[in-house]
PDB file of N, CA, C and O in Angstrom:
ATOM      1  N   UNK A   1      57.977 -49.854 -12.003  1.00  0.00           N
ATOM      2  CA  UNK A   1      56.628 -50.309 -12.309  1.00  0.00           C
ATOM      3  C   UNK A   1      55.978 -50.755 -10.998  1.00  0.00           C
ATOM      4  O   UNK A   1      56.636 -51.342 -10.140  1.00  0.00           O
ATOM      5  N   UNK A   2      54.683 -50.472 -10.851  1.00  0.00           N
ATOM      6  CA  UNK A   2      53.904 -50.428  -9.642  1.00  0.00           C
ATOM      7  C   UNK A   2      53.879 -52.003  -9.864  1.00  0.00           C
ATOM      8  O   UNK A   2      54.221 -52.582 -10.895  1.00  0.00           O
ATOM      9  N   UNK A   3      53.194 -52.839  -8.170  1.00  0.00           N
ATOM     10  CA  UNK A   3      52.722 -54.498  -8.045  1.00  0.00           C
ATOM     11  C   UNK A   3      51.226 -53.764  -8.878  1.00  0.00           C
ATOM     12  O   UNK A   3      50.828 -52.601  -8.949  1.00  0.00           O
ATOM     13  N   UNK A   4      50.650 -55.159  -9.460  1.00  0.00           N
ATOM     14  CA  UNK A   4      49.591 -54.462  -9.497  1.00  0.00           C
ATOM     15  C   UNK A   4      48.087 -54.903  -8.520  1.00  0.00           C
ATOM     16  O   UNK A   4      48.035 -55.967  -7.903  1.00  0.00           O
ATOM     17  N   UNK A   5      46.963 -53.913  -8.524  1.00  0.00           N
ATOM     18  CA  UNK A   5      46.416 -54.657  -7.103  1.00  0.00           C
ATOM     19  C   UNK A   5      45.261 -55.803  -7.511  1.00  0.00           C
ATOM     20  O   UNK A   5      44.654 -56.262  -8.479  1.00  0.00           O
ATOM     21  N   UNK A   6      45.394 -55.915  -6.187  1.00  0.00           N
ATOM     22  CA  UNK A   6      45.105 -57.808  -6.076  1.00  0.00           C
ATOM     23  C   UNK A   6      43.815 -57.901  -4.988  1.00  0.00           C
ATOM     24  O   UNK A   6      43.810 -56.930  -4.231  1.00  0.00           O
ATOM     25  N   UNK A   7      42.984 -58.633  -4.807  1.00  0.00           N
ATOM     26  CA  UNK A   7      41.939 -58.750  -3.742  1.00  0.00           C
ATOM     27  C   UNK A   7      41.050 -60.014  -4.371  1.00  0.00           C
ATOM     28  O   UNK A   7      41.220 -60.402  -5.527  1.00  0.00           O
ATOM     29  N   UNK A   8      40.235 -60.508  -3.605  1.00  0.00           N
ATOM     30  CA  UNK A   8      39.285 -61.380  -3.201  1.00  0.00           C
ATOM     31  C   UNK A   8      38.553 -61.011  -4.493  1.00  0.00           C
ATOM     32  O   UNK A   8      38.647 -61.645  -5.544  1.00  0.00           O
ATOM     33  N   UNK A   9      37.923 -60.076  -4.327  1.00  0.00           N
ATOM     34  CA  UNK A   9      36.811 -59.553  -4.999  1.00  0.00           C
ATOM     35  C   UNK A   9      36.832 -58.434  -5.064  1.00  0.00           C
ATOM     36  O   UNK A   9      37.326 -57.710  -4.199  1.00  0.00           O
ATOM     37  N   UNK A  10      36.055 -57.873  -6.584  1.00  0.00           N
ATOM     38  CA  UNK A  10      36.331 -56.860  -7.097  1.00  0.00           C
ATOM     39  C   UNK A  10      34.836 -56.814  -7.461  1.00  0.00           C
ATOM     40  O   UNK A  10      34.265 -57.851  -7.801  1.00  0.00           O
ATOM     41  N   UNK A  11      34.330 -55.894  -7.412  1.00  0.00           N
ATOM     42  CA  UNK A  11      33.162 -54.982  -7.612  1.00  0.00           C
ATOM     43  C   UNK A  11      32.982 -53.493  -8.140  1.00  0.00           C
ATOM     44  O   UNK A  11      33.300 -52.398  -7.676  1.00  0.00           O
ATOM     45  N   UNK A  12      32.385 -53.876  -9.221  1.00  0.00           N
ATOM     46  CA  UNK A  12      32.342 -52.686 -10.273  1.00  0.00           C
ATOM     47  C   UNK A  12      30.850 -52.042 -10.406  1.00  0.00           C
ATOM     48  O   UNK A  12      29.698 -52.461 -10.526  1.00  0.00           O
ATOM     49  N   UNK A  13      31.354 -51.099 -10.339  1.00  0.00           N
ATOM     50  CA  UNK A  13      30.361 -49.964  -9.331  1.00  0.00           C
ATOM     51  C   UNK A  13      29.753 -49.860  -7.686  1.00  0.00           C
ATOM     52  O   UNK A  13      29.488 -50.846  -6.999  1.00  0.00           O
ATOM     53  N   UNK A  14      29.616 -48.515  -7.276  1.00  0.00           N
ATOM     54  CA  UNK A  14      29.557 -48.219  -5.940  1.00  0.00           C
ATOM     55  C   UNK A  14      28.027 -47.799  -5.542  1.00  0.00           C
ATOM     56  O   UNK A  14      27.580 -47.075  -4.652  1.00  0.00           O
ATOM     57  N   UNK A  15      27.486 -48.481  -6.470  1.00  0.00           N
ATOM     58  CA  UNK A  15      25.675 -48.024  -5.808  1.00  0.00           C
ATOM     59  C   UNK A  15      25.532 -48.110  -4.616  1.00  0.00           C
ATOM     60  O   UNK A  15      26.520 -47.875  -3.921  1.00  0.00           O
ATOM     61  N   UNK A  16      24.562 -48.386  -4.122  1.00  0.00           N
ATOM     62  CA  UNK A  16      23.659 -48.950  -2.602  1.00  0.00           C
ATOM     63  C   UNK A  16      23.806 -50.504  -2.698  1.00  0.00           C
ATOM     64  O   UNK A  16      24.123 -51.270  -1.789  1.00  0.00           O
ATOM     65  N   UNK A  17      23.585 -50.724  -3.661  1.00  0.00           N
ATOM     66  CA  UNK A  17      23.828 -52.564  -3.801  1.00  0.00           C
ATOM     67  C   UNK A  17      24.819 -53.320  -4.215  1.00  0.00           C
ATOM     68  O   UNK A  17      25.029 -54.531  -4.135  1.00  0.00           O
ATOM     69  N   UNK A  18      25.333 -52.539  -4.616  1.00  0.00           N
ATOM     70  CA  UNK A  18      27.105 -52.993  -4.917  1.00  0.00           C
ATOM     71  C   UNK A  18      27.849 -52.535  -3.365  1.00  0.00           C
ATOM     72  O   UNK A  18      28.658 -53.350  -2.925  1.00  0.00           O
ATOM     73  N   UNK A  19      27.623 -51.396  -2.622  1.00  0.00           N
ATOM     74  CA  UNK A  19      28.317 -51.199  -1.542  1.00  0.00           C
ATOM     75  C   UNK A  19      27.802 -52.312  -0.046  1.00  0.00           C
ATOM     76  O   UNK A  19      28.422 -52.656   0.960  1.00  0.00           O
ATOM     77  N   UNK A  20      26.486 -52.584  -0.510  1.00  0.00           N
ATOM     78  CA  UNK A  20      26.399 -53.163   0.071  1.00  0.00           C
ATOM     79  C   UNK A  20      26.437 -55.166   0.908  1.00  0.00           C
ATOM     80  O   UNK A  20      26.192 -55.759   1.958  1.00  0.00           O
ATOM     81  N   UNK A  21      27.040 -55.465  -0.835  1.00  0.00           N
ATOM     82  CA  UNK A  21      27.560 -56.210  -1.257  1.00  0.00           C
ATOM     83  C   UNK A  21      28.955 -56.971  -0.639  1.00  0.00           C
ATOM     84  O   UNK A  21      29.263 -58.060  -0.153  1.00  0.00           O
ATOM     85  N   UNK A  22      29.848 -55.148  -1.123  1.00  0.00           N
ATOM     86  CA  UNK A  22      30.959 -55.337  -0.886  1.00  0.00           C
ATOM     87  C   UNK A  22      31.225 -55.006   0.828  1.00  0.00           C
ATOM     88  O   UNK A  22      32.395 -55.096   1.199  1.00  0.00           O
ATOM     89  N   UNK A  23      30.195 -54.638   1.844  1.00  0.00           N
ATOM     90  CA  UNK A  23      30.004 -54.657   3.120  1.00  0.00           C
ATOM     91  C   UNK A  23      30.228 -56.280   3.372  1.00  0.00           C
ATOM     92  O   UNK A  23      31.314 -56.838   3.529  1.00  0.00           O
ATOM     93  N   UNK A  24      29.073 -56.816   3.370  1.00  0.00           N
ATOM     94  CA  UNK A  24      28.650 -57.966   3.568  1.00  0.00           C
ATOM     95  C   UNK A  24      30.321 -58.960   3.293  1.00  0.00           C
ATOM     96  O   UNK A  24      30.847 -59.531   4.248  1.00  0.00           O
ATOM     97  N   UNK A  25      30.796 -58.992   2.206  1.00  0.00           N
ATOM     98  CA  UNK A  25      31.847 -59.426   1.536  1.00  0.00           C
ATOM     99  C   UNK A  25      32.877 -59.339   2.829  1.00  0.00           C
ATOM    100  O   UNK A  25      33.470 -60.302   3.315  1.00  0.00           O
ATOM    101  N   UNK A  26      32.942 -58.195   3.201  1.00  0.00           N
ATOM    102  CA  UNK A  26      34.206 -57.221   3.751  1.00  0.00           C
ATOM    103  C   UNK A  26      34.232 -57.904   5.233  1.00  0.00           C
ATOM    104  O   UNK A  26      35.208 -58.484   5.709  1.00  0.00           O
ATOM    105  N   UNK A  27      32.803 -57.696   5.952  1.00  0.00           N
ATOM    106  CA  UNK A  27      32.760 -58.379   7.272  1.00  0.00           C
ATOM    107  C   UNK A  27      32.768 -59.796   7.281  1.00  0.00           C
ATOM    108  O   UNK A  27      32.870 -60.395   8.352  1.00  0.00           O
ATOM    109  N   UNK A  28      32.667 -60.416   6.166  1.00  0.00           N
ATOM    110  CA  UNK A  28      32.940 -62.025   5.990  1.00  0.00           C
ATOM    111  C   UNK A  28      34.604 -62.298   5.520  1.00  0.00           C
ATOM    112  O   UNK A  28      35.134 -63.388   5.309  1.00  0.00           O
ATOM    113  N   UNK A  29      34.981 -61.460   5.468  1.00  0.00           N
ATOM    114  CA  UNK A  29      36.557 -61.715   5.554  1.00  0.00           C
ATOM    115  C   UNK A  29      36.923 -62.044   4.199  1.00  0.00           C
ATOM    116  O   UNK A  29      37.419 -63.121   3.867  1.00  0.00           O
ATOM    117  N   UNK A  30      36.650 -61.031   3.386  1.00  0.00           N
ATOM    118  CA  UNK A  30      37.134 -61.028   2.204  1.00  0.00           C
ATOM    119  C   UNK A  30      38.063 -59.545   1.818  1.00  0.00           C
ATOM    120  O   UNK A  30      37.578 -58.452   2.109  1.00  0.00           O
ATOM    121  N   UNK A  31      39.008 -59.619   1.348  1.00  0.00           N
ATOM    122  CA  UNK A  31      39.404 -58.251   0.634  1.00  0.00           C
ATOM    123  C   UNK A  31      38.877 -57.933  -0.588  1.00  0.00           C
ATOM    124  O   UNK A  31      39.073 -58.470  -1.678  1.00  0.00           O
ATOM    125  N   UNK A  32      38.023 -56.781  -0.220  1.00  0.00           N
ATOM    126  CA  UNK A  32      37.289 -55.803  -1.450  1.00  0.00           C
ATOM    127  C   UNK A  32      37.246 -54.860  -1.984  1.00  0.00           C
ATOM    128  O   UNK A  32      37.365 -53.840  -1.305  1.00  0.00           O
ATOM    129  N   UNK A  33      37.069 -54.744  -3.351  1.00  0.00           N
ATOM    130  CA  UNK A  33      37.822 -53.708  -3.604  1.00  0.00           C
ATOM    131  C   UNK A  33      36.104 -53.089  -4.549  1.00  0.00           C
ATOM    132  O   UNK A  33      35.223 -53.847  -4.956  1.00  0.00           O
ATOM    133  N   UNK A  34      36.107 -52.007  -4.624  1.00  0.00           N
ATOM    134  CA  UNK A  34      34.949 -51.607  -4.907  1.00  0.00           C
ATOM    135  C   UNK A  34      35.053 -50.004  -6.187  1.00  0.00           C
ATOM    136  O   UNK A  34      35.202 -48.828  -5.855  1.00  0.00           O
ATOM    137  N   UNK A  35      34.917 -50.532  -7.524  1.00  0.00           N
ATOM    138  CA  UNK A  35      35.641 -49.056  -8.362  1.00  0.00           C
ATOM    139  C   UNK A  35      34.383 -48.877  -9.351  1.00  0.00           C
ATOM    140  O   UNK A  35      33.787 -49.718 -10.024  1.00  0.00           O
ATOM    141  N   UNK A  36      34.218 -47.732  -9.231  1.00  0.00           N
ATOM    142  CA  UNK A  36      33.417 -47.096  -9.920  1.00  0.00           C
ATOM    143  C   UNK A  36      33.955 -45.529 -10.229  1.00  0.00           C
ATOM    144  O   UNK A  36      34.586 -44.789  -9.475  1.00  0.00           O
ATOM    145  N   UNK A  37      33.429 -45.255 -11.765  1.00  0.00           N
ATOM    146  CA  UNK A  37      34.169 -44.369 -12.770  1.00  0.00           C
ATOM    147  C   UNK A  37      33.285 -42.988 -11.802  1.00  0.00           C
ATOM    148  O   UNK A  37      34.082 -42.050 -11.786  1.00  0.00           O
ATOM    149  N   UNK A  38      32.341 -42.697 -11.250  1.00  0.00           N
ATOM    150  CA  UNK A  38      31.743 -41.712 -10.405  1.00  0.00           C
ATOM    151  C   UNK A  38      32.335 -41.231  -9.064  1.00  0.00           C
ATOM    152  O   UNK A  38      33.394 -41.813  -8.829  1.00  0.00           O
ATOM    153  N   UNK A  39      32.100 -40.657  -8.448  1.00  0.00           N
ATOM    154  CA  UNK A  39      32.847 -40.025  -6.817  1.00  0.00           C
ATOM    155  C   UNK A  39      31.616 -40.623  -6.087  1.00  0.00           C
ATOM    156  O   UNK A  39      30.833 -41.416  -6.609  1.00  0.00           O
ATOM    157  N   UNK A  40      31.560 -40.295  -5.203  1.00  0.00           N
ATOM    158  CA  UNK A  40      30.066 -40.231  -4.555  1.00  0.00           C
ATOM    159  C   UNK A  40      30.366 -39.411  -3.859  1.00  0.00           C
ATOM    160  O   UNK A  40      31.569 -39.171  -3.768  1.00  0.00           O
ATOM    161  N   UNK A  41      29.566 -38.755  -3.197  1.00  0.00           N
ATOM    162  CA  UNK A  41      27.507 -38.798  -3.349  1.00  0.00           C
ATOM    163  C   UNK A  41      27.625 -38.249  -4.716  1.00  0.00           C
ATOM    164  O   UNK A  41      28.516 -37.423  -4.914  1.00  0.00           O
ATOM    165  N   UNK A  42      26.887 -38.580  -5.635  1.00  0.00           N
ATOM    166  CA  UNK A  42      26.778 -37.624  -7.013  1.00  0.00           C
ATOM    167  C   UNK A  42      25.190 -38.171  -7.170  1.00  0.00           C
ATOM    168  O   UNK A  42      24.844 -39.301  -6.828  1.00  0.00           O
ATOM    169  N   UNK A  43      24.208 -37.066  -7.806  1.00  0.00           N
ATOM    170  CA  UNK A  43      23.118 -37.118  -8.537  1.00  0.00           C
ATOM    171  C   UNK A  43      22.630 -38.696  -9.196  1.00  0.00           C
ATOM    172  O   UNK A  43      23.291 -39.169 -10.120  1.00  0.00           O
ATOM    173  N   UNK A  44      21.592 -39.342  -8.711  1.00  0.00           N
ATOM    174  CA  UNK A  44      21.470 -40.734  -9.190  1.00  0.00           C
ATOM    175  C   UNK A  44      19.429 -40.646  -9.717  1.00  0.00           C
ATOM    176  O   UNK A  44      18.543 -40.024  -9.132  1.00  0.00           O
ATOM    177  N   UNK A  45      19.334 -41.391 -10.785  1.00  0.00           N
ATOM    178  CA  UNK A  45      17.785 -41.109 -10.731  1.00  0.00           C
ATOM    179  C   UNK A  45      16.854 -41.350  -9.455  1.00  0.00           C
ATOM    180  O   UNK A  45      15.716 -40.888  -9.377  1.00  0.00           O
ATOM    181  N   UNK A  46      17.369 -42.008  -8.612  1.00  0.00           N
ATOM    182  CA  UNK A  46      16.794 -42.040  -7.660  1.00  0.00           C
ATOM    183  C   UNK A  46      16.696 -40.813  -6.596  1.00  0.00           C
ATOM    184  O   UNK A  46      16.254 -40.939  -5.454  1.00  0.00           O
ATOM    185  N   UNK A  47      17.164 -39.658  -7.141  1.00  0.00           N
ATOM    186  CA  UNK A  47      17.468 -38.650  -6.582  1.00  0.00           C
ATOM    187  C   UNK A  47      18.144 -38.865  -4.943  1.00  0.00           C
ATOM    188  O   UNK A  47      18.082 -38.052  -4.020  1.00  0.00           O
ATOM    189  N   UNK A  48      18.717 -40.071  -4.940  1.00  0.00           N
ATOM    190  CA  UNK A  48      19.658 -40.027  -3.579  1.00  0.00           C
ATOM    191  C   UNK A  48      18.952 -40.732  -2.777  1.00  0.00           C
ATOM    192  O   UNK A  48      19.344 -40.635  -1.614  1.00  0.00           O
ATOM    193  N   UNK A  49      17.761 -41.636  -2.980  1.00  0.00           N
ATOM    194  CA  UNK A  49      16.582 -41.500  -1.896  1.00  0.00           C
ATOM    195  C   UNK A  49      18.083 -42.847  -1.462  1.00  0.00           C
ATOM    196  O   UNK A  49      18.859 -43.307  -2.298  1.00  0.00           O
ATOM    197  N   UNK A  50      18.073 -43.150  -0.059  1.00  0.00           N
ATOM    198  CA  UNK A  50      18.787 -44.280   0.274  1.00  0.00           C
ATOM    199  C   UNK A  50      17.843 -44.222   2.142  1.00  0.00           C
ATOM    200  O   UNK A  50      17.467 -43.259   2.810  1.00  0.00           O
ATOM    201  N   UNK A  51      17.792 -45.372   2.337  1.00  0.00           N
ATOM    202  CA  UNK A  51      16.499 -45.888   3.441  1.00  0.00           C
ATOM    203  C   UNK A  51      17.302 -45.766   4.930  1.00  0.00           C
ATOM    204  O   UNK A  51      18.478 -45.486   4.700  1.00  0.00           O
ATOM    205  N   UNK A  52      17.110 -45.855   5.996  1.00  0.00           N
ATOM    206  CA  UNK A  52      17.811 -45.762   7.011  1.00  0.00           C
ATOM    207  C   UNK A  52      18.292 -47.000   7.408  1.00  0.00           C
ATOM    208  O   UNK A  52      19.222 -47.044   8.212  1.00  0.00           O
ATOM    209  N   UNK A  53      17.631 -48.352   6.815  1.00  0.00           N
ATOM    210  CA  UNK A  53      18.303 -49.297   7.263  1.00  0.00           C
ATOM    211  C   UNK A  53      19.707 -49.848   6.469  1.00  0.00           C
ATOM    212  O   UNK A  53      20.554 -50.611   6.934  1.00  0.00           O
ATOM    213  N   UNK A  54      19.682 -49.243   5.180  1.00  0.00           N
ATOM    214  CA  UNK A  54      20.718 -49.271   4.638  1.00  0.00           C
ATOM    215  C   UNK A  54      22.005 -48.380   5.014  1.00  0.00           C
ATOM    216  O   UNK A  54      23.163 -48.616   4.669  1.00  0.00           O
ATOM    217  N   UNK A  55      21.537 -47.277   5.816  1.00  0.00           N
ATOM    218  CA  UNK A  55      22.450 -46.965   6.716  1.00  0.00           C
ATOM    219  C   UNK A  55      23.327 -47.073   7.284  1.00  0.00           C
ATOM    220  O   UNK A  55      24.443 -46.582   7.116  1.00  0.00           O
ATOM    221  N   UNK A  56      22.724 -48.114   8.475  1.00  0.00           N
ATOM    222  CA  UNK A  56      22.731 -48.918   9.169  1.00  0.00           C
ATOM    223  C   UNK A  56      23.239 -50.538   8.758  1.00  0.00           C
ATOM    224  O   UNK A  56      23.769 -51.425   9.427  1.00  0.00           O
ATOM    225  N   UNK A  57      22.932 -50.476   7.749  1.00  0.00           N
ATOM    226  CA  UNK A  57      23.493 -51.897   7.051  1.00  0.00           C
ATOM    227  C   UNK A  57      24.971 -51.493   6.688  1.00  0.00           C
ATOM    228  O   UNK A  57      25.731 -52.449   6.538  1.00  0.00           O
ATOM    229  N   UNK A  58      25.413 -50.449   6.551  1.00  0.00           N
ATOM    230  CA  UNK A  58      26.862 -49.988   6.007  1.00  0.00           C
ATOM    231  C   UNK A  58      27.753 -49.265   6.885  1.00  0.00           C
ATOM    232  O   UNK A  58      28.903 -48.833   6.811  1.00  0.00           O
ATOM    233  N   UNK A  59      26.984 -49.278   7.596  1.00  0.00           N
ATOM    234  CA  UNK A  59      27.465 -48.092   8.940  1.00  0.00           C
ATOM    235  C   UNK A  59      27.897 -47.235   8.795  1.00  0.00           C
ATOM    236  O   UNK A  59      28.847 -46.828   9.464  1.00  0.00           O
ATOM    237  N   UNK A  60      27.227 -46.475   7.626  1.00  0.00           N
ATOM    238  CA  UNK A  60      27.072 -44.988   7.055  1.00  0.00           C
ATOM    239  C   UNK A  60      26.396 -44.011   8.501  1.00  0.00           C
ATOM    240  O   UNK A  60      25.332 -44.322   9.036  1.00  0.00           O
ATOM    241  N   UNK A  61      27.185 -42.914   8.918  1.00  0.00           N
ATOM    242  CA  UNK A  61      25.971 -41.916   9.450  1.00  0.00           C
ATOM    243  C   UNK A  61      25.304 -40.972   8.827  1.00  0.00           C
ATOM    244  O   UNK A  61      26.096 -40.393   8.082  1.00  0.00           O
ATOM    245  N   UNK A  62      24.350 -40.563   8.759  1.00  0.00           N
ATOM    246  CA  UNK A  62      23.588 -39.418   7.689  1.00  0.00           C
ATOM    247  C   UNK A  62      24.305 -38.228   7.489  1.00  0.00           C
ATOM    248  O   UNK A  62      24.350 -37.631   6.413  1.00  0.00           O
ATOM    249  N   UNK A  63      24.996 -37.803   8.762  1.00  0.00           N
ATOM    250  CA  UNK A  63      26.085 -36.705   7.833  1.00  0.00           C
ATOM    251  C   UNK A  63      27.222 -36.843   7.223  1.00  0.00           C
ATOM    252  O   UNK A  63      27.596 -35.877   6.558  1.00  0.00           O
ATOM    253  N   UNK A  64      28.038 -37.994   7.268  1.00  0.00           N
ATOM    254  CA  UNK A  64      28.770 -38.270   6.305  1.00  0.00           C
ATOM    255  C   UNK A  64      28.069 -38.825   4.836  1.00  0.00           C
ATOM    256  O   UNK A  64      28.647 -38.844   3.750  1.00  0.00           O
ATOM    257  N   UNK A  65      26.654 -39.274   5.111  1.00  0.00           N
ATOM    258  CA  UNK A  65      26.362 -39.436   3.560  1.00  0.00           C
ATOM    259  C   UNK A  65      25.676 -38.059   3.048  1.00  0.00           C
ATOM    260  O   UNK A  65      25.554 -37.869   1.838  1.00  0.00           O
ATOM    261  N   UNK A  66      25.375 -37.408   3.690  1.00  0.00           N
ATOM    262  CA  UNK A  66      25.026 -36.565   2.794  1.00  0.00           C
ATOM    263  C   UNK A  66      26.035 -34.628   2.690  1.00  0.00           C
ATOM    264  O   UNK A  66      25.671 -33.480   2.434  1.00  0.00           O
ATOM    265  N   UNK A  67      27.077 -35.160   2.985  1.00  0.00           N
ATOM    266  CA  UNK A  67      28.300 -34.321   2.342  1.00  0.00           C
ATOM    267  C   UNK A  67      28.350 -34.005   1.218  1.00  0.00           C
ATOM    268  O   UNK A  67      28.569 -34.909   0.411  1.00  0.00           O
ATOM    269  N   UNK A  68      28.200 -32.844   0.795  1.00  0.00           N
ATOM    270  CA  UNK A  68      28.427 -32.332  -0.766  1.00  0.00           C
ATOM    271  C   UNK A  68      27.143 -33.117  -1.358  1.00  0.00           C
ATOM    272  O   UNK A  68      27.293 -33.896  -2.299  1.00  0.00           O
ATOM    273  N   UNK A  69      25.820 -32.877  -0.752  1.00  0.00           N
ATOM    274  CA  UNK A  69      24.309 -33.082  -1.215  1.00  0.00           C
ATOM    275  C   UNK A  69      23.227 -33.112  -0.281  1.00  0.00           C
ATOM    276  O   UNK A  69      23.675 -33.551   0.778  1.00  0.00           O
ATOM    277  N   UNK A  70      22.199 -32.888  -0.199  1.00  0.00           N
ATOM    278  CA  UNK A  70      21.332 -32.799   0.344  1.00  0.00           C
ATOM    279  C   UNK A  70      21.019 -34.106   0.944  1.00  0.00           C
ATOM    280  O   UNK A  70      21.400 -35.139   0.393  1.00  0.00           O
ATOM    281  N   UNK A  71      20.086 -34.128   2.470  1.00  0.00           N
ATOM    282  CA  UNK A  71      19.611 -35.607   3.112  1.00  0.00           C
ATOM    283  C   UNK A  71      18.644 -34.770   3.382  1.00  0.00           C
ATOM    284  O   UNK A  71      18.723 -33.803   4.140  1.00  0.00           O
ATOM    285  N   UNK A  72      17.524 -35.191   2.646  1.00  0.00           N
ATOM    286  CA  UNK A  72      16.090 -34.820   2.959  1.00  0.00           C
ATOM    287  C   UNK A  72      15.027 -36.358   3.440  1.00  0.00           C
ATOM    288  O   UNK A  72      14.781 -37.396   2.825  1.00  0.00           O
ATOM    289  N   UNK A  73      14.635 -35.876   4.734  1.00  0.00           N
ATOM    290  CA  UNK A  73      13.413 -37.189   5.002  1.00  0.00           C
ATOM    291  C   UNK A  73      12.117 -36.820   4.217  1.00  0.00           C
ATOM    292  O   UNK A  73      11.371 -35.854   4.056  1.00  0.00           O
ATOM    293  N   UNK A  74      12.226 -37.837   3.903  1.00  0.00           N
ATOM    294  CA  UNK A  74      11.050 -38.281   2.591  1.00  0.00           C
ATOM    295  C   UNK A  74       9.559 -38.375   3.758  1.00  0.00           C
ATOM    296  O   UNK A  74       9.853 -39.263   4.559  1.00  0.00           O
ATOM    297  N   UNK A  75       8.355 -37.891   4.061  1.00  0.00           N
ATOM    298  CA  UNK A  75       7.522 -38.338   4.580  1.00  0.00           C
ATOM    299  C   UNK A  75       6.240 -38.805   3.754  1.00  0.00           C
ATOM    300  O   UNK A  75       5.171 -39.231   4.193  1.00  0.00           O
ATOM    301  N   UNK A  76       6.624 -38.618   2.505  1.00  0.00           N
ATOM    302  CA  UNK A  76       5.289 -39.174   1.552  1.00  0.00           C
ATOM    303  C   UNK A  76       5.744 -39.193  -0.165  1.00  0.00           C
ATOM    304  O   UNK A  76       6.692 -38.617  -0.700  1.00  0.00           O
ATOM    305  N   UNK A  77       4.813 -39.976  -0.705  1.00  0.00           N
ATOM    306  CA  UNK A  77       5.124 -39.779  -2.286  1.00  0.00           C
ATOM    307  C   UNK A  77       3.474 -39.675  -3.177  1.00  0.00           C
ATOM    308  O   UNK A  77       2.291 -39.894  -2.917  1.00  0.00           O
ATOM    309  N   UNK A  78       4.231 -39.245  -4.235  1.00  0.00           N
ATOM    310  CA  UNK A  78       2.768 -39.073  -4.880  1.00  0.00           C
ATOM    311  C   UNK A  78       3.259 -39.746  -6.023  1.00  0.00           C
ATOM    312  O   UNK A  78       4.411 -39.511  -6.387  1.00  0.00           O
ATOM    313  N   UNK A  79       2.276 -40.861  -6.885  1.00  0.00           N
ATOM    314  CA  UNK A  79       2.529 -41.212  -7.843  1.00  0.00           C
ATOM    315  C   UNK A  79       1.173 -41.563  -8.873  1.00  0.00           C
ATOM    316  O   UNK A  79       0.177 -40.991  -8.430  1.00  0.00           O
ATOM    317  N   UNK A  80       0.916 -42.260  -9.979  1.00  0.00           N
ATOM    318  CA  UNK A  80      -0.139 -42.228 -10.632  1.00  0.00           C
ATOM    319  C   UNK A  80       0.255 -42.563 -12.010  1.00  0.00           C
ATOM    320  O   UNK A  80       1.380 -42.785 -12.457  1.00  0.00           O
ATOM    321  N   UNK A  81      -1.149 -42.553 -12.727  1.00  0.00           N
ATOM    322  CA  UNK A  81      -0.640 -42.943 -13.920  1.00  0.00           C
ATOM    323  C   UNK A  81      -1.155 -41.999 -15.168  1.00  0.00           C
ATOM    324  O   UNK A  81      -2.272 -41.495 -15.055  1.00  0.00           O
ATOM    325  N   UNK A  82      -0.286 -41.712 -16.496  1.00  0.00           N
ATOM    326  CA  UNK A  82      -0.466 -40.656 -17.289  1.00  0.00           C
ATOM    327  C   UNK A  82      -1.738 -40.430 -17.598  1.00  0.00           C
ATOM    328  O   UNK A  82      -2.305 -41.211 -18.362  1.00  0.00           O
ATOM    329  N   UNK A  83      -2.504 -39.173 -16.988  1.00  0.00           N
ATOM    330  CA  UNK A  83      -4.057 -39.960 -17.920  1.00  0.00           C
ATOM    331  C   UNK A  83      -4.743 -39.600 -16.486  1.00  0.00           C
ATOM    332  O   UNK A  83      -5.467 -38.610 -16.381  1.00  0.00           O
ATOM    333  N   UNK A  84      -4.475 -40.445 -15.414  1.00  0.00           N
ATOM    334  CA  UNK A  84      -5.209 -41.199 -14.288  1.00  0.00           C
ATOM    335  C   UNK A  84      -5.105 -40.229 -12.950  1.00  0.00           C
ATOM    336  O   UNK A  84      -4.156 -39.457 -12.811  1.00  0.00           O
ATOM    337  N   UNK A  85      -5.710 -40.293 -12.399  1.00  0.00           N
ATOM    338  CA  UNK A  85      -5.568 -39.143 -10.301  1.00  0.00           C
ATOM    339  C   UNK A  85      -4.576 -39.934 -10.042  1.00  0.00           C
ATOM    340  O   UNK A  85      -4.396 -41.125 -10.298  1.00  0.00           O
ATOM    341  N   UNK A  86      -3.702 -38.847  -9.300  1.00  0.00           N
ATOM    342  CA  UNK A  86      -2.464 -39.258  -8.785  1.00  0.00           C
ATOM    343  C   UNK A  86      -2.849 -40.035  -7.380  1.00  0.00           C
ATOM    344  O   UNK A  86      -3.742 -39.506  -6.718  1.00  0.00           O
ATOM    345  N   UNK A  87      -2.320 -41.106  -6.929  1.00  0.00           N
ATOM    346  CA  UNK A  87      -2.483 -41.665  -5.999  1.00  0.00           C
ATOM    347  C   UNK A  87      -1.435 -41.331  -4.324  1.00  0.00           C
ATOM    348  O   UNK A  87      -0.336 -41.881  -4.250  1.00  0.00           O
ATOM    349  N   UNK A  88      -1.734 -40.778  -3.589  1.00  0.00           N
ATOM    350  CA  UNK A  88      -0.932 -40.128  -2.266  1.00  0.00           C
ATOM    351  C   UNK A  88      -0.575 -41.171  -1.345  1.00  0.00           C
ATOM    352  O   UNK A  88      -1.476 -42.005  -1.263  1.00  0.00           O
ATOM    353  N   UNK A  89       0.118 -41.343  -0.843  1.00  0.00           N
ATOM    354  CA  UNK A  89       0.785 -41.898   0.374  1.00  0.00           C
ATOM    355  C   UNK A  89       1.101 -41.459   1.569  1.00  0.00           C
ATOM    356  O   UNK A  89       1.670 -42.202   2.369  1.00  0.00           O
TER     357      UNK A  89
END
């Protein structure tokens, strides 16, 4: 029979804010453990958008995050309301 595992802190799920969490956690000298039922990179409604300072906050480089998915720079959005002119950015 396996020990079974043990850590500081445990964090359930691996979003952007849970990883970044368990960053923060990790460089403050905690053991973290971070499980989520998904792989990553996988399809998120946010369609992946993740910011460069969060990057940088994880010390992710852009080609290891975007392995097995697309890293597209975002230079604008269009949004609006049902009904209403879409508003540009």
């Amino acid at each position: 029979m396996s020990e079974p595992l043990r850590c500081d802190v445990l964090i359930v799920g691996g979003g952007p804010a849970d990883s970044a969490c368990a960053r923060q956690l990790s460089d403050a000298g905690f053991d973290v453990v971070v499980l989520d039922k998904k792989i990553c990179t996988r399809d998120k409604v946010c369609a992946g958008w993740i910011t460069p300072l969060v990057l940088d906050v994880l010390n992710i480089s852009p080609g290891v995050y975007s392995q097995g998915g697309v890293l597209q720079a975002i230079t604008g959005f269009r949004t609006g309301l049902i009904g209403g002119r879409p508003i540009t950015t």
